[in-house]
Each structure stands twice: as structure tokens, then as C-alpha cells.
N, CA, C and O atoms as a GROMACS GRO file, in nm:
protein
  448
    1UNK      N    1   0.083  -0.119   0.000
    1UNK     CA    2   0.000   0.000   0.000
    1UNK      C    3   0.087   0.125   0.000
    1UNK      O    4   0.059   0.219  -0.074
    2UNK      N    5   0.176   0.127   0.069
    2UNK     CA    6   0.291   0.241   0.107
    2UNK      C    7   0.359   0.256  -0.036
    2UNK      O    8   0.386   0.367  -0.081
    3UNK      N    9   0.383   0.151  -0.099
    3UNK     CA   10   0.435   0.164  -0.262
    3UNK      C   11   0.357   0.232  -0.323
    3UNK      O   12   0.417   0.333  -0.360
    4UNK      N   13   0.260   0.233  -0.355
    4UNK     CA   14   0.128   0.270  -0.404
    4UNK      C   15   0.108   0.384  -0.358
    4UNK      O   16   0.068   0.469  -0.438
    5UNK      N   17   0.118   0.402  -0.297
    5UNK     CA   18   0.097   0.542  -0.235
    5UNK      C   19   0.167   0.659  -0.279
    5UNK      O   20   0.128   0.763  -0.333
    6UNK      N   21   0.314   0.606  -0.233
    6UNK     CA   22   0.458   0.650  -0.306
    6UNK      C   23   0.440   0.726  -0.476
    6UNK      O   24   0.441   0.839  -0.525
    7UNK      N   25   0.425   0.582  -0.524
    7UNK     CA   26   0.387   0.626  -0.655
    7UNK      C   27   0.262   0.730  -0.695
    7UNK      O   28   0.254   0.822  -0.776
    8UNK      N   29   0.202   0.693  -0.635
    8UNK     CA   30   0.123   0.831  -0.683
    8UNK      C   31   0.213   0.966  -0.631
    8UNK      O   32   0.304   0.989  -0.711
    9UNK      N   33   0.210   1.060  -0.515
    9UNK     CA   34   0.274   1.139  -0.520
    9UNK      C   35   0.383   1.167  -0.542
    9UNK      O   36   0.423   1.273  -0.495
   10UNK      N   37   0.502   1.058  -0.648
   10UNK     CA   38   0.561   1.122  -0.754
   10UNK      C   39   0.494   1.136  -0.842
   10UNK      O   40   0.504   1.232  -0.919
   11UNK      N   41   0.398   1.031  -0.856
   11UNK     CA   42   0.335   1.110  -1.029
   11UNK      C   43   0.263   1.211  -1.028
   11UNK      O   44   0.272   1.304  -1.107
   12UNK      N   45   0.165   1.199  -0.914
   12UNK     CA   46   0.103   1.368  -0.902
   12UNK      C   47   0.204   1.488  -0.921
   12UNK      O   48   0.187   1.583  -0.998
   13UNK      N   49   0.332   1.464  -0.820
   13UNK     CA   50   0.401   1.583  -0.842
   13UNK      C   51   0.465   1.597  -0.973
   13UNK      O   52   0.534   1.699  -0.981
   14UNK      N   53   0.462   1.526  -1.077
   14UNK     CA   54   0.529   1.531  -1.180
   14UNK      C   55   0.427   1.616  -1.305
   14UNK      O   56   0.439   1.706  -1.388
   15UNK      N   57   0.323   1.522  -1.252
   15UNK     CA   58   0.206   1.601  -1.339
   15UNK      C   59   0.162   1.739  -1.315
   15UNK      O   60   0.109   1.815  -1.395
   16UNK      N   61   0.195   1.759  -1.184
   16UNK     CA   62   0.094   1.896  -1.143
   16UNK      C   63   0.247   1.996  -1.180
   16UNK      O   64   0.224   2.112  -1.216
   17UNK      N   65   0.368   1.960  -1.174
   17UNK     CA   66   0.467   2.028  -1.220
   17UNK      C   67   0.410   2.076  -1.382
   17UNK      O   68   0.367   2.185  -1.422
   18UNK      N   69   0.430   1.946  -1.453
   18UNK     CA   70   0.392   1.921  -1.600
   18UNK      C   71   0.289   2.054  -1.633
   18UNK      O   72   0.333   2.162  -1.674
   19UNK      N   73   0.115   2.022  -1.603
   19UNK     CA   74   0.043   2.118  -1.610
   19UNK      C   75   0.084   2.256  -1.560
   19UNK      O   76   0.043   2.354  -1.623
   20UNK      N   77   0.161   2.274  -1.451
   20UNK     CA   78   0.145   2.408  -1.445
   20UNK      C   79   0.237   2.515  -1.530
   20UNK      O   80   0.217   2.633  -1.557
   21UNK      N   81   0.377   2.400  -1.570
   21UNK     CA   82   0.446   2.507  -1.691
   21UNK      C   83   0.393   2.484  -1.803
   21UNK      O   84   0.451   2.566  -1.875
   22UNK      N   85   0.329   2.435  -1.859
   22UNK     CA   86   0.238   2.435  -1.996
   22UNK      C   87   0.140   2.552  -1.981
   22UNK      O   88   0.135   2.635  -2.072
   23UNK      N   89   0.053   2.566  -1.860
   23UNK     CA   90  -0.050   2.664  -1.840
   23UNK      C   91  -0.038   2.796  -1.727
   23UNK      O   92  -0.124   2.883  -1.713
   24UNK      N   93   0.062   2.788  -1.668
   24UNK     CA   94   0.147   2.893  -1.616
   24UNK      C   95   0.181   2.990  -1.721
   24UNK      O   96   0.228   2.953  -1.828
   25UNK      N   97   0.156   3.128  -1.692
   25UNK     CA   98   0.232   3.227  -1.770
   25UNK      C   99   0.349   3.277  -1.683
   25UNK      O  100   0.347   3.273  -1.560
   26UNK      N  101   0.464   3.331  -1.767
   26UNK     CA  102   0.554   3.366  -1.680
   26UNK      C  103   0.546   3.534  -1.671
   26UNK      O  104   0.625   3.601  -1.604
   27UNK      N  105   0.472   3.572  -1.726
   27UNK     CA  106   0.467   3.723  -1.789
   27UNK      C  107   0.329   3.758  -1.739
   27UNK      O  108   0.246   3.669  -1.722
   28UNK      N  109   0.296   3.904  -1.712
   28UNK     CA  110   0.137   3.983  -1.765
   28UNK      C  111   0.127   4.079  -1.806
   28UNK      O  112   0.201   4.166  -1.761
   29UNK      N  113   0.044   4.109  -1.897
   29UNK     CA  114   0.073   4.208  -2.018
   29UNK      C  115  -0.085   4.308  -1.895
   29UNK      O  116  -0.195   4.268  -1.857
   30UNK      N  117   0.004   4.468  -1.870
   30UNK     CA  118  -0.109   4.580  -1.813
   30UNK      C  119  -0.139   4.667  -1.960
   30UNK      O  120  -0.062   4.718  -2.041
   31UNK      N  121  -0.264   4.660  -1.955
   31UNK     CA  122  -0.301   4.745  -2.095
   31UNK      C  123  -0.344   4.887  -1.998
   31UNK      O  124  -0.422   4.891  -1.902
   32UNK      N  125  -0.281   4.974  -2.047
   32UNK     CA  126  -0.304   5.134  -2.007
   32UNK      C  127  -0.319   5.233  -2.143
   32UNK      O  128  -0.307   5.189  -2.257
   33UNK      N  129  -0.344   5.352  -2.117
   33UNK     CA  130  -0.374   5.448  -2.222
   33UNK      C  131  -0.208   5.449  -2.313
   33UNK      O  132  -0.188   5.456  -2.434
   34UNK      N  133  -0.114   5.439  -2.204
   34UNK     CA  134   0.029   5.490  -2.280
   34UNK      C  135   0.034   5.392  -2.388
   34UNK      O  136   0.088   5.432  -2.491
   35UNK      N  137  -0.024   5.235  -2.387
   35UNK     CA  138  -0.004   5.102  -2.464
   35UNK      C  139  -0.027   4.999  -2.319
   35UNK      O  140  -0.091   5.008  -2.214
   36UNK      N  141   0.074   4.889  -2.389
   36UNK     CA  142   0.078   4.779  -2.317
   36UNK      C  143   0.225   4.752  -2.257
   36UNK      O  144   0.338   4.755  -2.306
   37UNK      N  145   0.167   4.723  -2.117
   37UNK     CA  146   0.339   4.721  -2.033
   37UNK      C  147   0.356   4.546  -2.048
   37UNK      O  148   0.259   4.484  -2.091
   38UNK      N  149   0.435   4.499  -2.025
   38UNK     CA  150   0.449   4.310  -2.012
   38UNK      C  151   0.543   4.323  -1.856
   38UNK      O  152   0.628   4.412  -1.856
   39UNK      N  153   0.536   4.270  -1.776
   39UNK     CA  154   0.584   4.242  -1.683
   39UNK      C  155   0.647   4.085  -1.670
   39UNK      O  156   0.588   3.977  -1.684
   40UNK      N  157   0.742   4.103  -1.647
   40UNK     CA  158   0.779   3.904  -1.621
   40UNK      C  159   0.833   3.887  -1.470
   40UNK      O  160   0.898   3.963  -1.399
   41UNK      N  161   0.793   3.785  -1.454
   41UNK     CA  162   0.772   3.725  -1.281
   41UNK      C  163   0.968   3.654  -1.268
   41UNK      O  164   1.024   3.576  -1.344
   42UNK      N  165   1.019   3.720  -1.147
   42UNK     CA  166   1.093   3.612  -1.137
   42UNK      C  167   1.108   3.510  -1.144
   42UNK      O  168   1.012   3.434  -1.133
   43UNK      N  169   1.271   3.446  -1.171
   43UNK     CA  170   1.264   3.315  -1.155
   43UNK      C  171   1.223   3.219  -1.052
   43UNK      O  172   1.176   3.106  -1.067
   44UNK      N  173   1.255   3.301  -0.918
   44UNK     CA  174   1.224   3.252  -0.801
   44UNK      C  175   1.069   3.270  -0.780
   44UNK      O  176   1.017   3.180  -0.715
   45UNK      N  177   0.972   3.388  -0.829
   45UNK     CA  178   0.837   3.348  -0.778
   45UNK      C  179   0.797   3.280  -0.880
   45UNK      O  180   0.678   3.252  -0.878
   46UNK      N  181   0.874   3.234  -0.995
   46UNK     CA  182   0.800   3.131  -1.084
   46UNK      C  183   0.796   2.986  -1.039
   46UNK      O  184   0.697   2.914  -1.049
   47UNK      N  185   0.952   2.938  -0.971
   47UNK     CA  186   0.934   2.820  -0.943
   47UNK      C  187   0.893   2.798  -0.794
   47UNK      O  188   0.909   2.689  -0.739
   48UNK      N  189   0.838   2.913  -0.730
   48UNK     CA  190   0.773   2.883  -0.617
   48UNK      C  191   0.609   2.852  -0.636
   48UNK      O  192   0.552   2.767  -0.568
   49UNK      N  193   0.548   2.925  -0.728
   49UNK     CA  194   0.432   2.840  -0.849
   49UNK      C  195   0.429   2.735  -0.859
   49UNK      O  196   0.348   2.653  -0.815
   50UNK      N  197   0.515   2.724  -0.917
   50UNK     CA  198   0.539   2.559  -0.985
   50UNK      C  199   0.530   2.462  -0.876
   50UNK      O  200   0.471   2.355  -0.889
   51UNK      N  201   0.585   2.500  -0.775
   51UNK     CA  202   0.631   2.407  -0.681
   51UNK      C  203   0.503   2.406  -0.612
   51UNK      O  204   0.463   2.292  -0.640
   52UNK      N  205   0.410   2.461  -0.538
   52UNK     CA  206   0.277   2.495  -0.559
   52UNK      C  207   0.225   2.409  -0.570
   52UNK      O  208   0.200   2.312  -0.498
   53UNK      N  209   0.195   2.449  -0.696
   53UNK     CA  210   0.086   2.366  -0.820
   53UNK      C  211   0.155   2.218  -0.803
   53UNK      O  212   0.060   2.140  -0.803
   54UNK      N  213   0.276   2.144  -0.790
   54UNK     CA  214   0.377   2.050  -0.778
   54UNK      C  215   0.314   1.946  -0.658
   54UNK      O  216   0.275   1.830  -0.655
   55UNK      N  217   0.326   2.042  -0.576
   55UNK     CA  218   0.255   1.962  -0.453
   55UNK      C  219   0.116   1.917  -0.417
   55UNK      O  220   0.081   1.808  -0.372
   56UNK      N  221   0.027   2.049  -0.454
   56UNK     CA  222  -0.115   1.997  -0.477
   56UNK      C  223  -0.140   1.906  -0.591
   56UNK      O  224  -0.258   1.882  -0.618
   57UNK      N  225  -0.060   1.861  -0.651
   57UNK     CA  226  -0.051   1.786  -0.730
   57UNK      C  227  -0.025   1.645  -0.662
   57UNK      O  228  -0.107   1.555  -0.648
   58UNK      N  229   0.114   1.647  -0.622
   58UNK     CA  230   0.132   1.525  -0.506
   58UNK      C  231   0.040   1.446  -0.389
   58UNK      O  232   0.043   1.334  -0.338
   59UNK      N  233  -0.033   1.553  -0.377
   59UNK     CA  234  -0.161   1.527  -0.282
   59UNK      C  235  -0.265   1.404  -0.362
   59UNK      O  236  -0.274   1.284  -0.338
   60UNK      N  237  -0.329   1.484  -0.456
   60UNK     CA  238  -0.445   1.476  -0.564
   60UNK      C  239  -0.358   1.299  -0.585
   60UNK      O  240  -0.412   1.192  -0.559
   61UNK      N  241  -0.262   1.311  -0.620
   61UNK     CA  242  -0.224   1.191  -0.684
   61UNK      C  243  -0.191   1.105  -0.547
   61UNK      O  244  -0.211   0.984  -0.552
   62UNK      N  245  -0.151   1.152  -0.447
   62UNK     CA  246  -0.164   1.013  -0.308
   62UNK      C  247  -0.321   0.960  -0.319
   62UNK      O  248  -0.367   0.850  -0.349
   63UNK      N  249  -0.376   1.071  -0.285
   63UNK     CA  250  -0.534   1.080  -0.266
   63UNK      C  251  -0.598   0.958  -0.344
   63UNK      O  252  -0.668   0.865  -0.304
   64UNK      N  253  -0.546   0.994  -0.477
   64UNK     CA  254  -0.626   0.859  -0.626
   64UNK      C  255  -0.544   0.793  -0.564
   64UNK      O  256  -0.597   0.739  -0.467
   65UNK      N  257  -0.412   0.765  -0.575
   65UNK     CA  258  -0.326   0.607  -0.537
   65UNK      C  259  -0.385   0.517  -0.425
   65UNK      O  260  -0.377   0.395  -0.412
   66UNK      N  261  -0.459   0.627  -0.333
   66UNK     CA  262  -0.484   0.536  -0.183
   66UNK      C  263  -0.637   0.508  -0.210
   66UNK      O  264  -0.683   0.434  -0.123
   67UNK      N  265  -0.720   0.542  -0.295
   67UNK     CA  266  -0.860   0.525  -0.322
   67UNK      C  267  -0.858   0.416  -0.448
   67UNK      O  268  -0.953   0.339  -0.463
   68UNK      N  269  -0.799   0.415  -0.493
   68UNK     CA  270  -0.736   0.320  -0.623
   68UNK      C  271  -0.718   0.174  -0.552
   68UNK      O  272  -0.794   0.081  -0.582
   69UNK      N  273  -0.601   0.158  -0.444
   69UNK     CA  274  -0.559   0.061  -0.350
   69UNK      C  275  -0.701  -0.029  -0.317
   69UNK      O  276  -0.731  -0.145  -0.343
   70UNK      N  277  -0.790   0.109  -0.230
   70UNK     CA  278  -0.913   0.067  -0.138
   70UNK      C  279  -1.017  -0.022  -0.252
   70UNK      O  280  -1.088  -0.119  -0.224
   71UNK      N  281  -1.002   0.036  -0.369
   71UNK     CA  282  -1.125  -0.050  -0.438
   71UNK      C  283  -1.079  -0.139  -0.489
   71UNK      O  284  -1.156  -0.227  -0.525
   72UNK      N  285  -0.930  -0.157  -0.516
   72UNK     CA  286  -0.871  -0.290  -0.598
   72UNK      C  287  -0.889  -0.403  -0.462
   72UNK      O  288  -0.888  -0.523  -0.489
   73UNK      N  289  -0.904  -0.360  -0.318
   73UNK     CA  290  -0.884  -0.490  -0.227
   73UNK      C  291  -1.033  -0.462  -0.223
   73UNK      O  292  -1.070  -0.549  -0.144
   74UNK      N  293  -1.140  -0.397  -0.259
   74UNK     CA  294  -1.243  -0.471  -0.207
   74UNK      C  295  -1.308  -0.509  -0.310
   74UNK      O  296  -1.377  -0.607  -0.285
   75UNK      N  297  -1.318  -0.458  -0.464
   75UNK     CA  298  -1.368  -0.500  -0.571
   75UNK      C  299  -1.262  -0.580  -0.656
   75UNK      O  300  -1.309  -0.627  -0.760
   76UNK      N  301  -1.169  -0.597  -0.641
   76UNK     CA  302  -1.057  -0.695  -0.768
   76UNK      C  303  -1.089  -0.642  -0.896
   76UNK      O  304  -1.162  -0.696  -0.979
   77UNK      N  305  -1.009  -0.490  -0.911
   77UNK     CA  306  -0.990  -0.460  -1.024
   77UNK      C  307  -0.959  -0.450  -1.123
   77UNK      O  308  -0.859  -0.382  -1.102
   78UNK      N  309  -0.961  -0.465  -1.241
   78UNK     CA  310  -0.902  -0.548  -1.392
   78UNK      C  311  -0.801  -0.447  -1.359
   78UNK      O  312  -0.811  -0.353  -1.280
   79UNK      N  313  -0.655  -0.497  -1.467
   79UNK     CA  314  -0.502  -0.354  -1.476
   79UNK      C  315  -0.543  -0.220  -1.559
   79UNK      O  316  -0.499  -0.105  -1.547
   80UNK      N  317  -0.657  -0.282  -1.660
   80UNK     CA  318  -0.726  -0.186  -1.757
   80UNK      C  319  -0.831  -0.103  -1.681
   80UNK      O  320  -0.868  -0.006  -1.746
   81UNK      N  321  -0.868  -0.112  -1.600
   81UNK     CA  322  -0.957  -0.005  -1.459
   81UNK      C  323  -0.879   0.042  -1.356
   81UNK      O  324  -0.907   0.152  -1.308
   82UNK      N  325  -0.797  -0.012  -1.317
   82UNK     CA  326  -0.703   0.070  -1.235
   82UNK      C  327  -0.639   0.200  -1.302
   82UNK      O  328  -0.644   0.314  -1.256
   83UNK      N  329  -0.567   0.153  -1.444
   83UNK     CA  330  -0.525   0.264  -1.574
   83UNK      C  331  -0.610   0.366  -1.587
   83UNK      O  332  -0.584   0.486  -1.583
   84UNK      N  333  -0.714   0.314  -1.603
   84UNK     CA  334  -0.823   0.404  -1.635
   84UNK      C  335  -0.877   0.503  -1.558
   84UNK      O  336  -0.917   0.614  -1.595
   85UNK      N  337  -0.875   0.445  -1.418
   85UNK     CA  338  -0.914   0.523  -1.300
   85UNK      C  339  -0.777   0.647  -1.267
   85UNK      O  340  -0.795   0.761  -1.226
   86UNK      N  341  -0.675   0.598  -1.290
   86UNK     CA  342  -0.525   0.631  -1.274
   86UNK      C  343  -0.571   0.780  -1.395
   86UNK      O  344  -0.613   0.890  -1.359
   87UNK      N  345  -0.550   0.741  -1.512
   87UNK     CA  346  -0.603   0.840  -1.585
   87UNK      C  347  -0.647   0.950  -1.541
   87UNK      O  348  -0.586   1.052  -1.509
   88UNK      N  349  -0.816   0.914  -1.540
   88UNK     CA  350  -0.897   0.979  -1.507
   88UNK      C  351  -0.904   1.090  -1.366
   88UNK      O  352  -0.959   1.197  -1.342
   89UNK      N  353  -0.814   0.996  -1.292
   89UNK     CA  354  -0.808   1.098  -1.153
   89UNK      C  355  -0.656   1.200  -1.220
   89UNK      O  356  -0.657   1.320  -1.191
   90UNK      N  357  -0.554   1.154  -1.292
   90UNK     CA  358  -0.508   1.292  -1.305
   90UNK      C  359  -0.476   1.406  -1.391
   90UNK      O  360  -0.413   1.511  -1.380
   91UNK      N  361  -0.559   1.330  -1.501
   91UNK     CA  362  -0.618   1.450  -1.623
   91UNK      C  363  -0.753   1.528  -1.517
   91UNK      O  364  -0.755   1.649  -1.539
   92UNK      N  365  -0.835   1.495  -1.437
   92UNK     CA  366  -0.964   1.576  -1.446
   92UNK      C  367  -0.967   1.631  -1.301
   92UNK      O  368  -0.983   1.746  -1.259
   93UNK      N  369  -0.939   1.482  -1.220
   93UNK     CA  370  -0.944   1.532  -1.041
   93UNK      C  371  -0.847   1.643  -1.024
   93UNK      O  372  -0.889   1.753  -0.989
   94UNK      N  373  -0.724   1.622  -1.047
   94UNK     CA  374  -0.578   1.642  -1.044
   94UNK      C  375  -0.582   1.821  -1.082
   94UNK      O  376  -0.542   1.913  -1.011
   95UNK      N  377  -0.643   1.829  -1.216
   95UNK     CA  378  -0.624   1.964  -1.233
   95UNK      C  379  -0.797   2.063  -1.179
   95UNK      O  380  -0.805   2.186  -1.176
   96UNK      N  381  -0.880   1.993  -1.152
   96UNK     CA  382  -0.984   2.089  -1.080
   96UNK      C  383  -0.925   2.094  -0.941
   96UNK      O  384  -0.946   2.209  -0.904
   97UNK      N  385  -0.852   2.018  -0.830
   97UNK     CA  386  -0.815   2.030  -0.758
   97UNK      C  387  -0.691   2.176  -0.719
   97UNK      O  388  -0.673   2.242  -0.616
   98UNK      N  389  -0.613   2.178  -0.890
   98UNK     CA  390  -0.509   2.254  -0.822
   98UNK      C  391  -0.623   2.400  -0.887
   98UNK      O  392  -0.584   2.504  -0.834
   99UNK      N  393  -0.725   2.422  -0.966
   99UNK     CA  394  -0.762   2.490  -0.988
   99UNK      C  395  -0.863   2.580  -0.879
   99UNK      O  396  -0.888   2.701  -0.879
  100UNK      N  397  -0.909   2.468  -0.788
  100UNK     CA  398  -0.964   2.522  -0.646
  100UNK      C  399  -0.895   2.628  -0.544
  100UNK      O  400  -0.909   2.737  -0.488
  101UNK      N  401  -0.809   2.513  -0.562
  101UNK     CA  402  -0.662   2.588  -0.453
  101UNK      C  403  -0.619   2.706  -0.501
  101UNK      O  404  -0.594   2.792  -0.417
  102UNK      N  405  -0.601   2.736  -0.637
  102UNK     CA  406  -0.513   2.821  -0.707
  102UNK      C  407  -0.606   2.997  -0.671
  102UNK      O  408  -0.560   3.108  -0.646
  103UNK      N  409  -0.761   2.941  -0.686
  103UNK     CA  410  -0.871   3.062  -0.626
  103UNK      C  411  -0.852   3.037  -0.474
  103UNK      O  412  -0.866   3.148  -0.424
  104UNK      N  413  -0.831   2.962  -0.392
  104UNK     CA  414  -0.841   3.014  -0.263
  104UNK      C  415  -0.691   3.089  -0.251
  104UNK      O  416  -0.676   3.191  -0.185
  105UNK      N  417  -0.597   3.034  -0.314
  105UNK     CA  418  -0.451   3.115  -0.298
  105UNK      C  419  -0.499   3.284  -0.336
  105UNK      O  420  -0.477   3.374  -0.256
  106UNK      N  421  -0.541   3.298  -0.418
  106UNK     CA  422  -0.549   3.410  -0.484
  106UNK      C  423  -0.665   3.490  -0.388
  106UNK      O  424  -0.672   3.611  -0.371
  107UNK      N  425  -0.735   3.409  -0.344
  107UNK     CA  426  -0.837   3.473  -0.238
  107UNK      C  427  -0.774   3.570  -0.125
  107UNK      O  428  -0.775   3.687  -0.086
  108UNK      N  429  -0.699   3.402  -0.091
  108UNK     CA  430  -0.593   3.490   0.022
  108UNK      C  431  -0.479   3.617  -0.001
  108UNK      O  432  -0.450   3.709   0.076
  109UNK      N  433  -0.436   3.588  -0.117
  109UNK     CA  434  -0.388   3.673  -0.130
  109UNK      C  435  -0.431   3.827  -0.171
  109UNK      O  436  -0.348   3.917  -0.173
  110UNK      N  437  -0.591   3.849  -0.208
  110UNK     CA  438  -0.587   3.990  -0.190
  110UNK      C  439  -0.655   4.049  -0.090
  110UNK      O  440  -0.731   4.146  -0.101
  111UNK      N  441  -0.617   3.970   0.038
  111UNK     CA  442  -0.696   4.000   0.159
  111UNK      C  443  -0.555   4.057   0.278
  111UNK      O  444  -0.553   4.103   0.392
  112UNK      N  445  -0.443   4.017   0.164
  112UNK     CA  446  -0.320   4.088   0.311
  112UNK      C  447  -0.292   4.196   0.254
  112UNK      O  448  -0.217   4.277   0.309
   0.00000   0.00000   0.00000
């Protein structure tokens, strides 16, 4: 079970890494009367993002690995439903999860 487990939060964290530099911007463009300014984010608050998004990722993916475990010992799940479930939790769970978090981060953050 502890293997299993394991494995998921490297793969979560690999994935939620994965998704967030594909859909991470590193830049934001302020449109004002003068034109458009572009701003780019450090390196350091970029990969503190990443790392972020990395971990809620690691979670999401223990989370499926240990719910994955629970139904293969009580239902005996084919390798092709475990895959599938595997899938499914971190294309869809995986990224509404860090997308939750990402609004409560942002919540919090324009409240200090």
C-alpha cells in the first residue's frame, strides 16, 4: 500500500509540475492608455508556483493512489480499470483540484 501510495505522489508531483508550466504564464501584459506594459515574474516566484501547483498535485495523486488501493482490495480490479481510473483521476481530479486551490490562494492573497 505504502508503494502505491509512493507512486502516486511522484506522479502527481510530476504532473501537477507538467500542467502548471504548460498553463502557467511567466509574464502579464497591463493594458493602459500609454499602450501595453508586459511584466515578467521572477525566476524565483516562478518556481515557487510551480512548486505549488507541484505539490497539490502530489496530494491529488496520493489521494487517487490510496482510493485506487481501497477499491482494488475490495472490488478486484481489472489492470485496464485501475489505468483508467489512474487516468482519469489525473487529467480531471488532479487539475480541478489545483484549480480550487489556485482561487483560494489568490483569495488569500488579496486579503493581506
Amino acid at each position: 500500500m505504502e508503494k502505491d501510495i509512493k507512486k502516486g505522489l511522484i506522479y502527481g508531483f510530476l504532473f501537477g509540475v507538467a500542467i502548471t508550466i504548460l498553463f502557467i504564464k511567466h509574464y502579464e501584459i497591463i493594458a493602459d492608455s500609454d499602450g501595453n506594459e508586459i511584466n515578467y515574474l521572477g525566476v524565483f516566484d516562478y518556481l515557487i508556483i510551480i512548486l505549488k501547483r507541484g505539490i497539490v498535485g502530489s496530494f491529488s495523486g496520493a489521494m487517487i493512489a490510496f482510493i485506487i488501493f481501497k477499491l482494488n482490495s475490495s472490488l478486484k480490479l481489472t489492470k485496464k480499470m485501475k489505468i483508467g481510473a489512474l487516468i482519469f483521476g489525473l487529467c480531471v481530479v488532479g487539475p480541478v483540484i489545483q484549480y480550487l486551490v489556485s482561487l483560494r490562494l489568490n483569495e488569500m492573497l488579496l486579503f493581506n
